[in-house]
DRENBABA-151743 format. One record per residue (C-alpha): x, y, z negated; residue in three letters. Coordinates in nm, 3 decimals. Layout:
# DRENBABA-151743
PT         x         y         z   rest
PT         X         Y         Z    ALA
...
***
This chain:
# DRENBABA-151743
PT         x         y         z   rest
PT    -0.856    -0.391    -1.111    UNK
PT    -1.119    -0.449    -1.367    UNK
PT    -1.396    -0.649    -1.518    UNK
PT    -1.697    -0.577    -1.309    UNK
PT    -1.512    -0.515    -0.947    UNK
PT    -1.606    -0.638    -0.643    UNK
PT    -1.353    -0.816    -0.460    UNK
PT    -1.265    -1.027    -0.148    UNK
PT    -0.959    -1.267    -0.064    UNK
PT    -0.685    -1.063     0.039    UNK
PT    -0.479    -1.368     0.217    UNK
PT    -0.454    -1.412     0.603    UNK
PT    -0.743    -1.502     0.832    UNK
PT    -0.665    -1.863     0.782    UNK
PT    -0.666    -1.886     0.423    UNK
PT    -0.987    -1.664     0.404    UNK
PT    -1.146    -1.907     0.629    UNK
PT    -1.153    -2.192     0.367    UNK
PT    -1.278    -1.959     0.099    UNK
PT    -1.542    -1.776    -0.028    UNK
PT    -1.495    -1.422     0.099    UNK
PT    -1.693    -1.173    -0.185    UNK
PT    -1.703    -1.206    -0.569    UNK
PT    -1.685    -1.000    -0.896    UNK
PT    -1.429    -0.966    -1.152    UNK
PT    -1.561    -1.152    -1.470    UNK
PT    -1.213    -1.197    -1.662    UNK
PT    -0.838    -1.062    -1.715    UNK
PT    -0.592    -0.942    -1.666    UNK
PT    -0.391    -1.213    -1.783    UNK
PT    -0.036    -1.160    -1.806    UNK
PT     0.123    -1.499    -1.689    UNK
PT     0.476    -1.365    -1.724    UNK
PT     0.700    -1.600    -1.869    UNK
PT     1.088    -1.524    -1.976    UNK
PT     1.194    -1.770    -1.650    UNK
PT     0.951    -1.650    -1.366    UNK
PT     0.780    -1.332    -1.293    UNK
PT     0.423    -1.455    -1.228    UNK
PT     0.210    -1.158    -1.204    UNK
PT    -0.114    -1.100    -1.383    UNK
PT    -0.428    -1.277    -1.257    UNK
PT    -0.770    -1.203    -1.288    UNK
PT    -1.146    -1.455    -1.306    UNK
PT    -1.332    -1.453    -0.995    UNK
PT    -1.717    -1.542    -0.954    UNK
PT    -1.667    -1.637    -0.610    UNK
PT    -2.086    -1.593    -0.473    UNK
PT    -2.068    -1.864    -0.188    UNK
PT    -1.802    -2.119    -0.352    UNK
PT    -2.062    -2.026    -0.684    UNK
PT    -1.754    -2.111    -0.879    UNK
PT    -1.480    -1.945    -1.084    UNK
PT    -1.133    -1.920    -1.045    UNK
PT    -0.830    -1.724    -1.158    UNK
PT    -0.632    -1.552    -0.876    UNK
PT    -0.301    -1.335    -0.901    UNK
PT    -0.406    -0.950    -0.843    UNK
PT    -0.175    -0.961    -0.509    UNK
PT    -0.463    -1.246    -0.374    UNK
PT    -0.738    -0.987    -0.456    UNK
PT    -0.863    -0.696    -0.266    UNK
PT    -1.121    -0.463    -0.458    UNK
PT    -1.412    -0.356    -0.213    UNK
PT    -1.608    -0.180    -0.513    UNK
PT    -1.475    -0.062    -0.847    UNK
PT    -1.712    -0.089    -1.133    UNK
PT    -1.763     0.280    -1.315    UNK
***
């Protein structure tokens, strides 16, 4: 996954419902590993219908379109 991507909410159907469903990858990856958990990296989404940002871990994001 990279800056540019198009991407949708990878959760279930319910926790797609509450969210916007289609944005574009404008920031990360940023490693949130610390020595006492093993957060994985999360990336800045552009969500188009929320028209907000917000930082999701990769495993939350499905790419629909790779930027070249």
């Amino acid at each position: 996954m990279k800056i540019g991507d198009l991407v949708r909410w990878a959760g279930t159907f319910a926790q797609r419902r509450g969210r916007a469903d289609t944005g574009i990858v404008v920031g990360g990856p940023h490693d949130s590993r610390h020595e006492d958990t093993d957060t994985p990296s999360s990336y800045e989404v552009v969500w188009f219908d929320a028209g907000a940002i917000f930082w999701h871990a990769e495993s939350n994001l499905e790419v629909i379109s790779e930027n070249r």
